[in-house]
N, CA, C and O of each residue as an XYZ file, in Angstrom:
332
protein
N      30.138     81.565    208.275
C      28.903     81.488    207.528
C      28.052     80.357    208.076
O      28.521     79.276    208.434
N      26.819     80.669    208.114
C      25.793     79.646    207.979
C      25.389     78.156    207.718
O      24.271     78.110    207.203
N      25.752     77.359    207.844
C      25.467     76.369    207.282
C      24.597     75.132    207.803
O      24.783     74.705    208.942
N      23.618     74.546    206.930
C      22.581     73.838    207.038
C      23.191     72.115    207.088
O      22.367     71.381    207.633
N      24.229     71.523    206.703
C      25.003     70.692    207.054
C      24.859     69.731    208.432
O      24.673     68.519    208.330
N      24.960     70.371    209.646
C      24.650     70.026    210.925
C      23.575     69.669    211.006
O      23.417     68.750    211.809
N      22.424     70.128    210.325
C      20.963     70.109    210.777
C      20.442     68.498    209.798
O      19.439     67.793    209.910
N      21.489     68.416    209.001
C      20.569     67.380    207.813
C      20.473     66.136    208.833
O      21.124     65.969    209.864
N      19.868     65.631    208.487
C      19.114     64.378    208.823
C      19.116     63.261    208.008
O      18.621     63.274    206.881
N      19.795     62.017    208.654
C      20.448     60.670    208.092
C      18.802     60.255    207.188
O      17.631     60.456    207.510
N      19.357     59.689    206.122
C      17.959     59.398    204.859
C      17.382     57.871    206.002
O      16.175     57.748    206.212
N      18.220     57.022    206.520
C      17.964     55.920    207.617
C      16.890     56.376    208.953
O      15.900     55.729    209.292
N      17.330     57.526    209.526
C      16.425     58.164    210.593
C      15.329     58.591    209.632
O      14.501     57.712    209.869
N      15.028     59.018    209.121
C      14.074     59.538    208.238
C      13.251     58.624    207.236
O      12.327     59.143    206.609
N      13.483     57.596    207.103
C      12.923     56.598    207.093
C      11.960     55.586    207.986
O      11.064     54.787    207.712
N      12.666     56.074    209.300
C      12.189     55.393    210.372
C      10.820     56.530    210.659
O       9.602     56.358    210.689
N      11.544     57.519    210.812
C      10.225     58.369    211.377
C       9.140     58.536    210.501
O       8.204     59.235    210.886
N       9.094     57.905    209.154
C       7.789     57.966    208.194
C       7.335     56.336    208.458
O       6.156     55.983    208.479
N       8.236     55.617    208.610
C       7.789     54.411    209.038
C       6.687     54.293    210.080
O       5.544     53.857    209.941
N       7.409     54.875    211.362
C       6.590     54.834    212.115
C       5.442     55.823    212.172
O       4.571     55.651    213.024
N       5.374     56.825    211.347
C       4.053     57.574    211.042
C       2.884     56.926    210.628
O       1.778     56.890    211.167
N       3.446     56.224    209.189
C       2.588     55.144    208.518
C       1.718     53.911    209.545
O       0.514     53.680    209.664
N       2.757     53.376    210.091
C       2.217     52.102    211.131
C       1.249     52.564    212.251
O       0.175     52.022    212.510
N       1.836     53.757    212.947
C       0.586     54.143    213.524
C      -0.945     54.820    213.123
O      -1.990     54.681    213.757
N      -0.764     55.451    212.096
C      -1.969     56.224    211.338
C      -2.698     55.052    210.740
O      -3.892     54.976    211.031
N      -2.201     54.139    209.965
C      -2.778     52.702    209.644
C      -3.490     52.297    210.842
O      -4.716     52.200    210.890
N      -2.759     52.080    211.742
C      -2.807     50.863    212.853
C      -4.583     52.224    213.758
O      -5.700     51.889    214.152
N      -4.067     53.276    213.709
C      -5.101     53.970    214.377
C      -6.452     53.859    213.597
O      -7.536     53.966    214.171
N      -6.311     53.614    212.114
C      -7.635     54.013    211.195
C      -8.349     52.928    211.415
O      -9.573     52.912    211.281
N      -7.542     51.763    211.828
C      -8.603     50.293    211.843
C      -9.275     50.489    213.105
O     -10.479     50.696    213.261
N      -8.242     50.391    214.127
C      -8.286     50.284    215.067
C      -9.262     51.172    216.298
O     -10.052     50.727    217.130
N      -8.871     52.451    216.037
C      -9.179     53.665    216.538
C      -8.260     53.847    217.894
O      -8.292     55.000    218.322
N      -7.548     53.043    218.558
C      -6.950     52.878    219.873
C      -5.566     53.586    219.646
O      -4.679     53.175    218.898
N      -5.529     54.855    220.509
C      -4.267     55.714    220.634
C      -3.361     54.337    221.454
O      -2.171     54.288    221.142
N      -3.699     53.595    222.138
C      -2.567     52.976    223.265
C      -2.307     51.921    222.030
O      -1.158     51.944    221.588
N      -3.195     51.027    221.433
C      -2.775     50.087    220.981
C      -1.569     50.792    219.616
O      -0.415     50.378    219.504
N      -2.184     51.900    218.700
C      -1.268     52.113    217.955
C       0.077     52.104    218.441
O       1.009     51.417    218.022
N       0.077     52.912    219.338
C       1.240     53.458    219.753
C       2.023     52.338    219.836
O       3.036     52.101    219.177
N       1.483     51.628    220.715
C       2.327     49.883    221.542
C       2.177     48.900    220.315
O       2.415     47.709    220.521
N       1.778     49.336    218.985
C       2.452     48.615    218.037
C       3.461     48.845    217.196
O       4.070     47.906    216.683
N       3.777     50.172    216.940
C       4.774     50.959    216.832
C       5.584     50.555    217.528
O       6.102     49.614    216.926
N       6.052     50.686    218.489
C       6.947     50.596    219.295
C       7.833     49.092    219.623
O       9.011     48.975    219.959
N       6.815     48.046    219.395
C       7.388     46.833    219.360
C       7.663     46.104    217.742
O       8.028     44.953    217.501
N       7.250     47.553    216.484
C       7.838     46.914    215.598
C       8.941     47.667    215.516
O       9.857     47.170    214.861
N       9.092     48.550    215.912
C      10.788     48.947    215.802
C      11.314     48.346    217.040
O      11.898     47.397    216.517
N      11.434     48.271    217.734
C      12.406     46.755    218.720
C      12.066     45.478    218.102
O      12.513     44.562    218.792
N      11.557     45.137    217.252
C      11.744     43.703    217.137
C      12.856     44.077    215.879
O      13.934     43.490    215.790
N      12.413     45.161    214.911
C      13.125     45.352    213.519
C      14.579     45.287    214.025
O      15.363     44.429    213.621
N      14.953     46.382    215.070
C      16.251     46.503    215.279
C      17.177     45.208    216.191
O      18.386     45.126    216.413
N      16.178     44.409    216.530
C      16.684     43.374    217.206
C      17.087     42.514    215.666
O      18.165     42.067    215.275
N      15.840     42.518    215.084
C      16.541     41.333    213.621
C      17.732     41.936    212.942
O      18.587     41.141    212.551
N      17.943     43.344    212.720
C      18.952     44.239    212.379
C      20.757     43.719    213.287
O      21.839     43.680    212.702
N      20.534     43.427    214.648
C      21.263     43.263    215.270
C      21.910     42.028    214.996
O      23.122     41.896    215.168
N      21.002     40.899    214.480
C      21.308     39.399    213.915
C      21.778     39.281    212.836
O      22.829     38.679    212.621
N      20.980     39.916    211.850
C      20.815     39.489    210.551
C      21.141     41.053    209.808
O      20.828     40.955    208.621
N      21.571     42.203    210.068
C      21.739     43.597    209.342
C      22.498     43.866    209.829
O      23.379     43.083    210.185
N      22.486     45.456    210.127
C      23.544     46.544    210.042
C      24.207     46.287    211.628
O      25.405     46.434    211.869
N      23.263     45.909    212.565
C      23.299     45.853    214.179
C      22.356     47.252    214.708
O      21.998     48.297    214.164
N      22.157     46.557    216.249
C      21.249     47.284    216.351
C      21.271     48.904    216.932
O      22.308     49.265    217.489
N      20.514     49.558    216.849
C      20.566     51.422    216.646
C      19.334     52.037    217.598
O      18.196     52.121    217.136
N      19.618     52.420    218.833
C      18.593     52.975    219.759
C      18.265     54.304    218.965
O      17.235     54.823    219.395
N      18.747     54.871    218.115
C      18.308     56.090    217.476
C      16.880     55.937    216.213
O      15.973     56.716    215.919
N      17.205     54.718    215.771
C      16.398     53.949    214.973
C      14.969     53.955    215.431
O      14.001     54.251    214.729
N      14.946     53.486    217.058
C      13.988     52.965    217.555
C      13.374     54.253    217.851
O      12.148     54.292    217.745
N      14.167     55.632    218.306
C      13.667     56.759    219.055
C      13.162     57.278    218.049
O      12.027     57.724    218.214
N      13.646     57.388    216.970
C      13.183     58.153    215.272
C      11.494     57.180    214.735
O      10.662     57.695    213.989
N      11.406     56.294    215.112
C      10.317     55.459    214.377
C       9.365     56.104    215.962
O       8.553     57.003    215.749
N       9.491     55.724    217.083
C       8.623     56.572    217.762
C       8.638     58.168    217.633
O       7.476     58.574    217.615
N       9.255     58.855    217.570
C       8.770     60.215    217.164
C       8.283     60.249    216.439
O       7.586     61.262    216.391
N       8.143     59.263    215.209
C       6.882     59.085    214.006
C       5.815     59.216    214.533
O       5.119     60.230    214.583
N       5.603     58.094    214.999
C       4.125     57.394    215.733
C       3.796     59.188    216.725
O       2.964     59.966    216.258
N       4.471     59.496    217.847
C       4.296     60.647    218.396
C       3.702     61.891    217.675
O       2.612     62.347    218.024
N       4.218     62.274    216.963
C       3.712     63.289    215.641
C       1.634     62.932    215.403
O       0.651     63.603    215.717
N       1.800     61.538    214.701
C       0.711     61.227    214.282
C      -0.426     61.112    215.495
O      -1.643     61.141    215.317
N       0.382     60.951    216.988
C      -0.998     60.923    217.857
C      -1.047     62.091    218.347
O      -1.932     62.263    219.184
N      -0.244     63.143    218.049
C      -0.541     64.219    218.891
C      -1.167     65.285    218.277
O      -1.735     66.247    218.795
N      -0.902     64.848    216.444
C      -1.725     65.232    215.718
C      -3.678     65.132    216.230
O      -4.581     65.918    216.516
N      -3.420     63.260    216.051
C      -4.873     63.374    216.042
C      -5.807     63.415    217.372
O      -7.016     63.511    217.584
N      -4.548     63.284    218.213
C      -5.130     64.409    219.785
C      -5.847     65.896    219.728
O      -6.846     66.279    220.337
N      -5.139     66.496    218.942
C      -5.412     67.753    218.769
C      -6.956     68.116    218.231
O      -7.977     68.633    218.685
N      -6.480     67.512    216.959
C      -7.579     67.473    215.973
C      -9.167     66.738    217.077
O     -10.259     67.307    217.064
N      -8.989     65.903    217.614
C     -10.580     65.259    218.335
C     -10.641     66.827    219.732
O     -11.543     66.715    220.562
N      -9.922     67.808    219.829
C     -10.668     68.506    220.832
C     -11.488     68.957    220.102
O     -12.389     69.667    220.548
């Protein structure tokens, strides 16, 4: 039988990837800069998972890849949307 089990998705990854949705769609509305959002995204999840590595759980390259596929989503969204 079927089962949907395999497919679920850690509530931690999924956190990250709304995280990084949020930070870039924010960071784009002030800003308007696809590079800068992006490259702020990206260095707040490496710095998060670096403090994670000190001071938390330790650190998680899946963490970092899940908070950029956030940010990714939201620019390719609003790539789309400006043709």
């Amino acid at each position: 039988m079927f089962s949907f089990e395999r497919f679920e998705l850690d509530k931690d990854k999924a956190n990250h990837f709304v995280y990084g949705s949020v930070i870039t769609l924010c960071a784009l509305t002030f800003t308007g800069s696809l590079v800068f959002s992006f490259s702020l995204c990206v260095t707040i999840a490496v710095l998060k998972e670096v403090w994670d590595l000190f001071y938390g759980s330790g650190f998680d390259w899946l963490d970092i890849v899940w908070t950029v596929l956030g940010s990714a989503v939201v620019l390719a969204s609003f790539f789309i949307t400006q043709r």
